[in-house]
BALOBA-1460 file (C-alpha; in Angstrom, 3 decimals):
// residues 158
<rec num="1" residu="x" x="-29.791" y="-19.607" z="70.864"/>
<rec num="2" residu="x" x="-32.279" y="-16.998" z="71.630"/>
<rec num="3" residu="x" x="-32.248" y="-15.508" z="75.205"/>
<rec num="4" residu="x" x="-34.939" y="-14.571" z="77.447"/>
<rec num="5" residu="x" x="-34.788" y="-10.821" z="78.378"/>
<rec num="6" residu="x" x="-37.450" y="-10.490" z="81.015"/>
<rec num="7" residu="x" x="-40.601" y="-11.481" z="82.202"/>
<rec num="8" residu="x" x="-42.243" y="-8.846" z="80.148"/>
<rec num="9" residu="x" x="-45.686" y="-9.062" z="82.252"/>
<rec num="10" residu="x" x="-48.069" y="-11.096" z="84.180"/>
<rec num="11" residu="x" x="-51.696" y="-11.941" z="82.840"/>
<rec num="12" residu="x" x="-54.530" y="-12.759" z="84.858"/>
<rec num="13" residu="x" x="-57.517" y="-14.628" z="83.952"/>
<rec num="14" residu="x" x="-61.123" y="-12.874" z="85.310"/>
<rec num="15" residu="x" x="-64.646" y="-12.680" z="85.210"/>
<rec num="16" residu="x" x="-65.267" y="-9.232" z="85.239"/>
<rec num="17" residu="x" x="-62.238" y="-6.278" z="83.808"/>
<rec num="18" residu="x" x="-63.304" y="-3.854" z="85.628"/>
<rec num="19" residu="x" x="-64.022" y="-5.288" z="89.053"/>
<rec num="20" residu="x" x="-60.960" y="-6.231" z="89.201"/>
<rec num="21" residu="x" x="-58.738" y="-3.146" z="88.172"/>
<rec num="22" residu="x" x="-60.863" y="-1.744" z="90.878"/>
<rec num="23" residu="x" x="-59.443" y="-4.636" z="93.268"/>
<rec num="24" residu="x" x="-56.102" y="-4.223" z="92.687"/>
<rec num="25" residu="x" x="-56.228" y="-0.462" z="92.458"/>
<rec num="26" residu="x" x="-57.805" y="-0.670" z="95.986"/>
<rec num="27" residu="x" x="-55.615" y="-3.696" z="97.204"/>
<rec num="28" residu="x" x="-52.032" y="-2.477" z="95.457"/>
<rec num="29" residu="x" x="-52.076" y="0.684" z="94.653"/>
<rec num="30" residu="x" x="-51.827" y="-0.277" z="90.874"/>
<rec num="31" residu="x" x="-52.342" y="2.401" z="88.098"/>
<rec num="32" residu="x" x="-54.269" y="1.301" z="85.285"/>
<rec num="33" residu="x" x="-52.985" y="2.301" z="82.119"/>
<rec num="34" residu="x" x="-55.466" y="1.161" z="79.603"/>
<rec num="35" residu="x" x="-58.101" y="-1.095" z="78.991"/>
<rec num="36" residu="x" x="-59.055" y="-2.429" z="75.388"/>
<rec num="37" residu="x" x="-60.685" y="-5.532" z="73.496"/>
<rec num="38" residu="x" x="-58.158" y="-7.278" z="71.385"/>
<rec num="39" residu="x" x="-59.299" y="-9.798" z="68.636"/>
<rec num="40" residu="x" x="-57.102" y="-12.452" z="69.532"/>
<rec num="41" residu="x" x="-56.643" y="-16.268" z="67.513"/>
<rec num="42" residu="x" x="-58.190" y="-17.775" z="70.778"/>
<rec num="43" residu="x" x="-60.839" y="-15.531" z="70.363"/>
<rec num="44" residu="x" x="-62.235" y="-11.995" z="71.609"/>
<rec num="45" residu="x" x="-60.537" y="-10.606" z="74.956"/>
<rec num="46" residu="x" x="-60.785" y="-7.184" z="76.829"/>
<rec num="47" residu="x" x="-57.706" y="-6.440" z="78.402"/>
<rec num="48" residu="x" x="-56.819" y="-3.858" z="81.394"/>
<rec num="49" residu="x" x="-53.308" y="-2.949" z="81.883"/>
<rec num="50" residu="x" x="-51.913" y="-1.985" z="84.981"/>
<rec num="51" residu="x" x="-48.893" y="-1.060" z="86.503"/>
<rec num="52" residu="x" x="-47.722" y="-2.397" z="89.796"/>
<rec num="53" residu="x" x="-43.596" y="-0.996" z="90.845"/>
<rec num="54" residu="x" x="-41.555" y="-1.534" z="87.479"/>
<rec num="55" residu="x" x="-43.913" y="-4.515" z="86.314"/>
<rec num="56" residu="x" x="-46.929" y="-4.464" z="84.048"/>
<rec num="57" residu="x" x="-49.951" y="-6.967" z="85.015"/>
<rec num="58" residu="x" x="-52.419" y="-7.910" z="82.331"/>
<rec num="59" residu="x" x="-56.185" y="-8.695" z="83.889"/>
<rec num="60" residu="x" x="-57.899" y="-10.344" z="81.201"/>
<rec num="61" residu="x" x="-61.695" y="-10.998" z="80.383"/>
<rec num="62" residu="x" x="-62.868" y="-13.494" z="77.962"/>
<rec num="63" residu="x" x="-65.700" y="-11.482" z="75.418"/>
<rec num="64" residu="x" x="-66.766" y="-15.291" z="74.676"/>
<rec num="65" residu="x" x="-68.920" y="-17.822" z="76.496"/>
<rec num="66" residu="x" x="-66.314" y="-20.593" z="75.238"/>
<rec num="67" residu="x" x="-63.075" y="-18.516" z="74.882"/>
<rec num="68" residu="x" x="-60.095" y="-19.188" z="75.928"/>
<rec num="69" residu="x" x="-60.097" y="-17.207" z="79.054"/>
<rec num="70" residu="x" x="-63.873" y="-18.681" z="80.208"/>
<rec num="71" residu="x" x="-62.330" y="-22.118" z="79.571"/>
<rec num="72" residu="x" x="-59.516" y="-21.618" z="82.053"/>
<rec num="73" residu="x" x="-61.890" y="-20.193" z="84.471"/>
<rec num="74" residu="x" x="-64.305" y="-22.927" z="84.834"/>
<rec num="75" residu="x" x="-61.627" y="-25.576" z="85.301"/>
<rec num="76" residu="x" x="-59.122" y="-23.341" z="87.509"/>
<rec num="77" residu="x" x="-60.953" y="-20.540" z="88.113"/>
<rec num="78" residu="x" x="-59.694" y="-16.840" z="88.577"/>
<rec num="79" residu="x" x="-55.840" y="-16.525" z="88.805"/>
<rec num="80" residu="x" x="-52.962" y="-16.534" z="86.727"/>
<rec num="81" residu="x" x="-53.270" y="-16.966" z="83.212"/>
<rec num="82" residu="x" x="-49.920" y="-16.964" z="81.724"/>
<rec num="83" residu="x" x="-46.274" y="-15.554" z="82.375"/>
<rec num="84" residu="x" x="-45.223" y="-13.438" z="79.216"/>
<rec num="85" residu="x" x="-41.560" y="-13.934" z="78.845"/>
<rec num="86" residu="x" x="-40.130" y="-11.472" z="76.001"/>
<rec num="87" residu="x" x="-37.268" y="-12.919" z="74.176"/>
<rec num="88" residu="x" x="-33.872" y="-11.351" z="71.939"/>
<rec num="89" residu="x" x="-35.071" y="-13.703" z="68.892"/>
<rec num="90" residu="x" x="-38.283" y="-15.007" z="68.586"/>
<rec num="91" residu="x" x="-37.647" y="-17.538" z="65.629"/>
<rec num="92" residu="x" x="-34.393" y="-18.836" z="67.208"/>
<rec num="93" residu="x" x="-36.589" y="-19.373" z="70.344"/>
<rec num="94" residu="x" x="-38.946" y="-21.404" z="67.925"/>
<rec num="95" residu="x" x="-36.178" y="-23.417" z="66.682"/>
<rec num="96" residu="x" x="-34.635" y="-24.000" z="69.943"/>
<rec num="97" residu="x" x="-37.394" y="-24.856" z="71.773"/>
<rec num="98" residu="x" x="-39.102" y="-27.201" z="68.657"/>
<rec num="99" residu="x" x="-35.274" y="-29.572" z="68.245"/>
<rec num="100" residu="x" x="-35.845" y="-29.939" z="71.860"/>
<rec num="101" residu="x" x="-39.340" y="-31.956" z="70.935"/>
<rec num="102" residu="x" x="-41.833" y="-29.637" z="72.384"/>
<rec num="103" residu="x" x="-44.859" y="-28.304" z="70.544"/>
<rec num="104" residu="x" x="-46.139" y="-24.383" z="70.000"/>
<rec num="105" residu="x" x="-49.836" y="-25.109" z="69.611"/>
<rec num="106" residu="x" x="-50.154" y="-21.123" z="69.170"/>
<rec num="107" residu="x" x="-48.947" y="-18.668" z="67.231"/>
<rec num="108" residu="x" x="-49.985" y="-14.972" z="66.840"/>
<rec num="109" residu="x" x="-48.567" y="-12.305" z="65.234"/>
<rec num="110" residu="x" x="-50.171" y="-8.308" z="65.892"/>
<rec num="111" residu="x" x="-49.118" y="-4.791" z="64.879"/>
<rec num="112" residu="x" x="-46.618" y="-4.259" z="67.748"/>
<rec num="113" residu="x" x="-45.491" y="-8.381" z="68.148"/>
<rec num="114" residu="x" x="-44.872" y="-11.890" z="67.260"/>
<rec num="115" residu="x" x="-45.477" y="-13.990" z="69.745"/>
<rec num="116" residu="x" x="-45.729" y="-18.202" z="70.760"/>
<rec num="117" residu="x" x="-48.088" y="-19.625" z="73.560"/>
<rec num="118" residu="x" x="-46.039" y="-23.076" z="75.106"/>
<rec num="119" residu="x" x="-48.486" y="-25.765" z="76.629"/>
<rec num="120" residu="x" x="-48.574" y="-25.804" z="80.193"/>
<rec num="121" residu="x" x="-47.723" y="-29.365" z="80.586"/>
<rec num="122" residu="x" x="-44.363" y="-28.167" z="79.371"/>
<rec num="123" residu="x" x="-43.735" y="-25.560" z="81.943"/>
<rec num="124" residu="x" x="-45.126" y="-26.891" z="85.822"/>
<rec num="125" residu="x" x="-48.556" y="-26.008" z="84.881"/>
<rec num="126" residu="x" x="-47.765" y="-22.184" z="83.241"/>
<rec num="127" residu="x" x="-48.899" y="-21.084" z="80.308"/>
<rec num="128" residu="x" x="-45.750" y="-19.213" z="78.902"/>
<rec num="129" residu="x" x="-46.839" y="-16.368" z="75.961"/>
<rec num="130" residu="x" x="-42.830" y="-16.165" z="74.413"/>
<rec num="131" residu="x" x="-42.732" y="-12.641" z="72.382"/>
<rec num="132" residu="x" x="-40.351" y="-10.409" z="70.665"/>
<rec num="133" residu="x" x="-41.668" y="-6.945" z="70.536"/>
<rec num="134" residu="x" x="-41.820" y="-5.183" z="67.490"/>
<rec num="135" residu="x" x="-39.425" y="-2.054" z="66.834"/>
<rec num="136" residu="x" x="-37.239" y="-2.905" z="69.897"/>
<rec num="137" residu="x" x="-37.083" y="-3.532" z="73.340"/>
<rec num="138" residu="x" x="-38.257" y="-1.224" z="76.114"/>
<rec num="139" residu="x" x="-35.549" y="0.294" z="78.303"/>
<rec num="140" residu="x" x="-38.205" y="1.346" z="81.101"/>
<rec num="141" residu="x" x="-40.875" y="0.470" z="82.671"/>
<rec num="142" residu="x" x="-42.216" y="3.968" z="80.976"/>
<rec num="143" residu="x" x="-41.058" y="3.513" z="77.618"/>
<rec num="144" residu="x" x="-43.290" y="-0.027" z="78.614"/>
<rec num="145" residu="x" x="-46.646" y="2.312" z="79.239"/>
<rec num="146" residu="x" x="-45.919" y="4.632" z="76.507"/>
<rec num="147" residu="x" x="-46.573" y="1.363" z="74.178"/>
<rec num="148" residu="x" x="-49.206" y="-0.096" z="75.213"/>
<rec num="149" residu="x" x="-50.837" y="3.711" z="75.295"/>
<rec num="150" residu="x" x="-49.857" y="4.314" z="71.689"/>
<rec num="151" residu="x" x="-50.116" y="0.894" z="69.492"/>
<rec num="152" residu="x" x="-53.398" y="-0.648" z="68.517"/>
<rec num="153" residu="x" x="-52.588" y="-4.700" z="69.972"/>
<rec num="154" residu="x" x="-54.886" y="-5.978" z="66.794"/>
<rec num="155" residu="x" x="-53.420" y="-8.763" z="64.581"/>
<rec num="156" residu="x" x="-52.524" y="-8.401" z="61.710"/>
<rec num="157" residu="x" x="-55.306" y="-8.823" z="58.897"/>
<rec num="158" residu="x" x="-54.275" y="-11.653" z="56.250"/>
């Protein structure tokens, strides 16, 4: 069975990128890393990394009047979006968590990871992203930043 390594970050779902990265700049102390649009399955997002102690938050922005991210705004609001959760194996996790009867109604693969999206019935009312990074694992919180400074996030083209 696949194992879950580590939360790998945090995702939050706004209205407005960069209002809040100035928020939590101003509010934690956070250091943004990065901010980019990603062409995602669930449609177009801009994304701004930041890092708060040894842990990454994701503040994300939906680029669409329907997407994804607008959708979970209007019903919940602003506020957590998903938990990512990076795992050993992604396929074993697949298998593992499919025999047990529970659906993936999402998956996404990009130049620097595979990843699954679990419903949030499944999980207390959390949308869990499940992903297996691409070339390895990051030791630090460092090697983390380095990443997400260095790899394009677009999917793959098919």
């Amino acid at each position: 069975m696949a194992s879950i390594k580590r939360i790998d970050h945090v995702a939050i779902a706004v209205r407005d990128v960069a209002q809040a990265t100035e928020q939590y700049v101003k509010l934690l102390n956070a250091v943004h890393i990065r901010t980019e649009t990603l062409r995602e399955k669930a449609g177009m997002v801009k994304v701004a990394y930041l890092q708060i102690g040894e842990n990454v938050l994701s503040l994300v922005q939906s680029l669409e009047e329907d997407g994804f991210i607008n959708q979970h705004i209007a019903k919940h609001g602003e506020g957590l979006h998903h938990m990512g959760l990076e795992v050993d194996n992604l396929e074993e996790f697949i298998q593992d968590v499919e025999s047990k009867g529970y659906k993936i109604p999402l998956r996404d693969e990009f130049s620097n990871r595979d990843e699954v999206v679990l419903r949030p019935r499944d999980a207390a009312g959390v949308v869990l992203q499940v992903l297996q990074w691409k070339g390895g694992s990051d030791a630090t919180v460092e090697d983390r930043i380095a990443r997400i400074l260095a790899l394009q996030n677009q999917p793959e083209v098919k």
